[in-house]
Structure formats: structure tokens, C-alpha cells
C-alpha positions, -999 to +999 in steps of 0.1 A: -045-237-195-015-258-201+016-252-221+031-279-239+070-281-259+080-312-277+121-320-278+136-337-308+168-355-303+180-379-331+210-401-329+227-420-355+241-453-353+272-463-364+290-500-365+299-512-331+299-540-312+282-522-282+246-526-292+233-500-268+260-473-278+229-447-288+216-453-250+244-447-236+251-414-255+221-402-253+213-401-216+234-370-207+222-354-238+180-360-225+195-357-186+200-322-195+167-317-219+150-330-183+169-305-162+164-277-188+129-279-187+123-286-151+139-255-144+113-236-168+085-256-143+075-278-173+071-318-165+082-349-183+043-356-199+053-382-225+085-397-243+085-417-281+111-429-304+109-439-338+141-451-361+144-443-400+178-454-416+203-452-393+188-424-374+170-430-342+147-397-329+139-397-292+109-370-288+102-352-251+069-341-242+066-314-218+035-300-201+032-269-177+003-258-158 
């Protein structure tokens, strides 16, 4: 049977004129979710984002056999 953990990660955005400024502070943040889990034997199943307001949330779908 397989186990399966979601990860939340939101990120706010904030006026700059670097229009990828929440890509580029969130990769070490979900480099380290990834290494985390991989660790724990659990694989990268599935990734989503969604944006409401200003916040963007990056989800992480694990599965484990």
C-alpha cells in the first residue's frame, strides 16, 4: 500500500521589478522539501500551484511504496 504526504509552501509577492522574484525564493525552500522527503524514501508524485491575493501556494505530492 502506498503512503502519500502533501507539502504546502505559500509565498507572497511583493512590488518588484524582478517578476520571477517568488521563483527564485522559492527553489531552495522546495530543494530542501525534495531532499527532506527523499531521505524518508517518499518520491516527487505530483506538484500544483494556485495564487489568491498576493499569495502564491506551491503544493508537493509525495508517494512511498
Amino acid at each position: 500500500m502506498k503512503k502519500y504526504k502533501v507539502e504546502s509552501l505559500i509565498y507572497y509577492s511583493k512590488i518588484t521589478l524582478d517578476s520571477k522574484h517568488i521563483a527564485k525564493n522559492s527553489q531552495k525552500d522546495i530543494q530542501e522539501k525534495l531532499d527532506e522527503y527523499a531521505q524518508k524514501g517518499y518520491r516527487l508524485a505530483s506538484t500544483d500551484a494556485t495564487s489568491f491575493g498576493s499569495a502564491v501556494y506551491i503544493y508537493l505530492y509525495f508517494e512511498k511504496l
